[in-house]
Each structure stands twice: as structure tokens, then as C-alpha cells.
C-alpha positions in Angstrom: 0.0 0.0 0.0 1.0 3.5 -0.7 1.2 7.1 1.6 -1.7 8.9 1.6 -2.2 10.6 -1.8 -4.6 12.7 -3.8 -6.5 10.2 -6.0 -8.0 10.9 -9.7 -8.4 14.8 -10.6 -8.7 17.2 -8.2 -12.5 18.7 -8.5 -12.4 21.7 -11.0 -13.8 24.7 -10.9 -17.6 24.8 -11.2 -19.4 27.1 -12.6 -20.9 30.1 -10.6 -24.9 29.1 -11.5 -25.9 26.0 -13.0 -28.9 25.9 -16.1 -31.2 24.0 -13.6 -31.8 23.1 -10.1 -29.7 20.2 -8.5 -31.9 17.5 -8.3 -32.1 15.9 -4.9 -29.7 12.7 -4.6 -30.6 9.0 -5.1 -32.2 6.5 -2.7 -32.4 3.2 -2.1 -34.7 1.0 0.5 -31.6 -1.8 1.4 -33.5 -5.0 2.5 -31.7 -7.1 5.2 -32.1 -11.2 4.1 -30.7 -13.7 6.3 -29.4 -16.3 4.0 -26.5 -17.3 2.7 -24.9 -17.1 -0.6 -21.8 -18.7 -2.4 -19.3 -15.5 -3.7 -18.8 -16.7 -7.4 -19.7 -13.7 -9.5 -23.2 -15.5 -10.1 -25.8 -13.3 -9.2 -28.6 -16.6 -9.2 -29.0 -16.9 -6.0 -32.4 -16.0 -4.1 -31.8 -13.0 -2.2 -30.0 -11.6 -5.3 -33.7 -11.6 -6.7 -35.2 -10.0 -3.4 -32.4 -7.3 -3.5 -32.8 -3.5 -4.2 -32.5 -2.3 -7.5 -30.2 0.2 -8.5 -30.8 1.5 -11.7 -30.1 3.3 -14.6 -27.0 5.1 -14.2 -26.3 8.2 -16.0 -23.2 10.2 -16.8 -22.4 11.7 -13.7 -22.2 15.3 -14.1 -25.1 15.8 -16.8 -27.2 13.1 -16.7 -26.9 12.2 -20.1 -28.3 8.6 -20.5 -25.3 5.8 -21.0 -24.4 3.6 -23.8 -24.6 1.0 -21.8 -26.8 -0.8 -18.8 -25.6 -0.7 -15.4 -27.2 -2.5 -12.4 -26.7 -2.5 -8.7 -28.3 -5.3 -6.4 -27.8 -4.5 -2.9 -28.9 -6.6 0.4 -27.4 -6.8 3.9 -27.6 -9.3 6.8 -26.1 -9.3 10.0 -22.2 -9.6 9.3 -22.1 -7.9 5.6 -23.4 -5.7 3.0 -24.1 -7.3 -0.3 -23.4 -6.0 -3.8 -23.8 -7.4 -7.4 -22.9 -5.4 -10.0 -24.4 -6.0 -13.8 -22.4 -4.3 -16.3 -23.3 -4.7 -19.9 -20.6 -4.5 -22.1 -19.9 -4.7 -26.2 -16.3 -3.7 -25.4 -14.5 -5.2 -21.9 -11.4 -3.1 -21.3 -9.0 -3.9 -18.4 -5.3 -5.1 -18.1 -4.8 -4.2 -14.0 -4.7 -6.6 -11.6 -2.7 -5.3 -8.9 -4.3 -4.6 -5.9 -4.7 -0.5 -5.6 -4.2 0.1 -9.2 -5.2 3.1 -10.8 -8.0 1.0 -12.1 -10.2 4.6 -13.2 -8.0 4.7 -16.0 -9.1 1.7 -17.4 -12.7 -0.4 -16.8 -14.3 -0.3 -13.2 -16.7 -0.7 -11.0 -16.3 1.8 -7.6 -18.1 2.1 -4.1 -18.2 5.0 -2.0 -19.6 4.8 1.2 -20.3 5.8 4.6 -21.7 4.9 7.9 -20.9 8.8 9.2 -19.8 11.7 8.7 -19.3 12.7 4.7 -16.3 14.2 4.6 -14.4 10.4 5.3 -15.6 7.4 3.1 -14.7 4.3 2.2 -13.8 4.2 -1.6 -13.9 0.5 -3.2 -13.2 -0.9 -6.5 -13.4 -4.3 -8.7 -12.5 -4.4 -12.4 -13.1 -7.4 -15.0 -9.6 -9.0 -14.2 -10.6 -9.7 -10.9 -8.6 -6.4 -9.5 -9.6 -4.2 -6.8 -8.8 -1.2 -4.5 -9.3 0.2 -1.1 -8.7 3.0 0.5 -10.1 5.8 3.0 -10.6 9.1 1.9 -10.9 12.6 3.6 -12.5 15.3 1.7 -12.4 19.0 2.3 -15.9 20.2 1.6 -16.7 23.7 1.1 -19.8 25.4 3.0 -21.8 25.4 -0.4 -21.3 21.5 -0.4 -18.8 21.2 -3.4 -15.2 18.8 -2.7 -12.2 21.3 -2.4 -9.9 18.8 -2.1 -9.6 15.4 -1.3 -6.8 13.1 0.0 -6.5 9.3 0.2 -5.3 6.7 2.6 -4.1 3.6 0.6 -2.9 2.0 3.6 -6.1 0.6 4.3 -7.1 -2.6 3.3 -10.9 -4.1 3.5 -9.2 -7.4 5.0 -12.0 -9.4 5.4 -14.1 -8.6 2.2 -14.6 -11.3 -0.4 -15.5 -11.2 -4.2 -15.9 -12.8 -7.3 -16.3 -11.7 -11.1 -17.3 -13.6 -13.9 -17.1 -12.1 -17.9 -19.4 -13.1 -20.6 -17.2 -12.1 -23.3 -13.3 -11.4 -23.6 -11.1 -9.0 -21.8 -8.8 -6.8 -24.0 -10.0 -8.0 -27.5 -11.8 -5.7 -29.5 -12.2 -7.6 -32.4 -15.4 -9.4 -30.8 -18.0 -8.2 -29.2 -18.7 -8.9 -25.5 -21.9 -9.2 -23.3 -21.4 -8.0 -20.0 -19.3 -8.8 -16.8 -20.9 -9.3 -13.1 -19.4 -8.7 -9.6 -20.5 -10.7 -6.3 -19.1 -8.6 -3.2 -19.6 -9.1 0.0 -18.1 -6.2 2.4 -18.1 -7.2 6.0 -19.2 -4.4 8.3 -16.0 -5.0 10.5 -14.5 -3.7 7.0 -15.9 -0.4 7.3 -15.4 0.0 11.0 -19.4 0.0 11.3 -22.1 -2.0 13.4 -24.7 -3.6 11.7 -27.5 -1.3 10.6 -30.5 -1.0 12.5 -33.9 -0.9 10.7 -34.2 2.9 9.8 -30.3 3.7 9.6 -29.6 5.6 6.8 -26.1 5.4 5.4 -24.7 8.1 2.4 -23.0 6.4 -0.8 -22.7 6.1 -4.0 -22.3 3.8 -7.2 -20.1 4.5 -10.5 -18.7 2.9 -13.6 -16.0 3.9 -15.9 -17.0 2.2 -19.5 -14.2 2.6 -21.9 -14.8 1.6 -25.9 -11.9 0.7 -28.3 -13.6 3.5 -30.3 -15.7 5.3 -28.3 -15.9 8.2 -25.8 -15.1 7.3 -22.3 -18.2 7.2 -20.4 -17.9 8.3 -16.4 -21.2 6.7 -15.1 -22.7 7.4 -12.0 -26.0 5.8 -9.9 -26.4 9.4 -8.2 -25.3 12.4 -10.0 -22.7 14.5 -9.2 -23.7 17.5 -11.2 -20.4 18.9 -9.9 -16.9 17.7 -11.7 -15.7 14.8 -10.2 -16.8 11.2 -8.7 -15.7 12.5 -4.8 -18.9 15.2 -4.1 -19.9 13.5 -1.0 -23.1 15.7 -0.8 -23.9 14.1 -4.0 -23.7 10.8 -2.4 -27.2 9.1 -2.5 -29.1 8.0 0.3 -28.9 4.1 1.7 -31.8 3.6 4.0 -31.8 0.3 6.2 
């Protein structure tokens, strides 16, 4: 793991008045199931059918629809929080593998979350190769709610959190055209330095995708929008309600 660094671009300036109001951020009613499921990438298990739904995502800063479909199936029981990601995809791009890559400059799949305050979140990541990155980031928000600056701990490591991916296609080969790739996570709450929710906790998070084409624009997805530049606007972050 690396010192504590600055992580993607810096938010950039904003304009001073935006065309249209902000619209309120995402939410998401998080069912707690008690059962248990096998981590494999395969999302065919019951309580991935009895999860929430999150869905469409959008570009993040103008909510332009997406090229492609993105899904989030989230659940929780007593020891974990749940995601499955569904990530349909003509084009899989990705060579990282090492753990804390810079794995936003290729394909990916990122979580930001927290059970507190927003101005330190968890920020996880999974990418078709089976790669993936933790860290803890503090961000320096401004009194009209935009990200000054934000700084992050790579030390950290989610030590107890277990995944899987599976790709229906090929990785790295444009010459064919893929179908999608899936992600089974399962993040511990011990991971995030959290109890386990009570009914009526509401946590703050949020849900993006980079999808990269051989030959098309780079698309920065997002399940909430961040209307302002940048995936770390943790006032953006959506609302998770247990």
C-alpha cells in the first residue's frame, strides 16, 4: 500500500450558477435477508432476486443517458453488505490486476460509502480482471457542499471482504463483441469499521462505472449524480436507508 495521496483529478472549478436546479440525490430502500450465498460472480441466487435495484446510471455530471446498462443489487444481513454489479458491455477493457491500481484509468466498478460523517468514506473498487482497490478518503468540503480537495489513505485494506467476477465475453480484444461482466461482493461491516445497521439507519453512498470503448468516448457513469466535476462530491452521495 501507498502514503496517503490525492486520488484521480482534483474537482475543477464549477461554474458560478448552474442551467437548472440540482436534483435531490438518489435513494435506495436496502433489504436485510438472512441467508446465505456462495461469492462466485453469479448473481442466481435468491436473495440476489429479493435485493434493491439500482438503476439506470447516467453520466455523472449531466445526466446524459449511457451507452450501456448498469445494475446494482444490494442486500445486507447481520455480518455484511451485499453487492452485485451488472455491467453490460460490447467492449470489456482492463489489463490491472494489482491490488490498488489506478484502475479509473481503465474499466471499473467503484463504491463510496459511509456509515458517518461525509467528509471520510470508504472508496472500493473491482474491475473485470478480478482487481480491486481500497482506500479511506478525507475530503475537504466547502460550505456550499462542493469537494475542495480530497486526499487518500491507501494503507487501508478491507481485509475481510470477499468477491468474485465472472465475464461473458473477452477482456482486452476488440475484435469481438462482448456481453457484459458481473461482480459478487460481500463487504463485512467490520471492514468499514461499522455495526450492523439497524432498521431505519440511513447510510450516504454512491455507485459508478468507468466504461471505456476501443472507439468510443469514455463514459464516467454514476447511480447518483454528481452534477459537480468529479466522482468525490460527497453531498452528491445518495441516500442508503436500512
Amino acid at each position: 500500500a501507498g502514503p496517503a495521496v490525492p486520488m484521480h483529478t482534483a474537482p475543477a472549478q464549477a461554474p458560478e450558477t448552474l442551467a437548472a436546479p440540482m436534483p435531490d440525490p438518489r435513494s435506495a430502500n436496502v433489504p436485510r435477508i438472512d441467508a446465505e450465498v456462495t461469492i462466485d460472480g453469479a448473481l442466481d441466487e435468491r436473495p440476489w432476486q429479493a435485493a434493491a435495484r439500482l438503476t439506470p446510471f447516467v453520466r455523472h455530471d449531466t445526466m446524459a443517458p449511457s451507452r450501456v446498462r448498469t445494475e446494482v443489487r444490494v442486500w445486507y444481513d447481520q455480518a455484511a453488505l451485499y453487492l452485485g454489479w451488472i455491467c453490460e458491455d460490447a467492449d470489456i477493457q482492463a489489463t490491472l490486476t494489482r491490488r490498488d491500481s489506478r484502475f479509473w484509468e481503465e474499466e471499473v466498478v467503484e463504491f463510496f460509502v459511509t456509515p458517518a460523517t461525509l467528509d471520510r468514506y470508504f472508496e472500493l473498487q473491482w474491475n473485470p480482471l478480478g482487481g480491486t482497490f481500497d482506500a479511506i478518503i478525507q475530503n475537504d468540503i466547502a460550505p456550499d457542499g462542493r469537494s475542495r480537495r480530497f486526499e487518500g489513505d491507501w494503507a487501508y485494506t478491507a481485509a475481510t471482504m470477499t468477491f468474485a467476477v465472472q465475464v461473458d465475453g473477452s477482456v482486452q480484444n476488440s475484435s469481438d463483441r462482448d456481453r457484459r461482466w458481473t461482480v459478487e461482493v460481500r463487504i463485512p461491516f467490520v471492514d468499514l469499521k461499522a455495526r450492523t445497521p439497524g432498521r431505519g439507519d440511513v447510510w450516504r453512498g454512491n455507485f459508478y462505472r468507468f466504461n471505456r470503448d476501443h472507439d468510443g468516448e469514455a463514459e464516467q457513469l454514476s447511480w447518483s449524480p454528481t452534477i459537480w466535476p468529479g466522482f468525490h462530491q460527497p453531498t452528491r452521495f445518495g441516500y442508503l436507508r436500512f
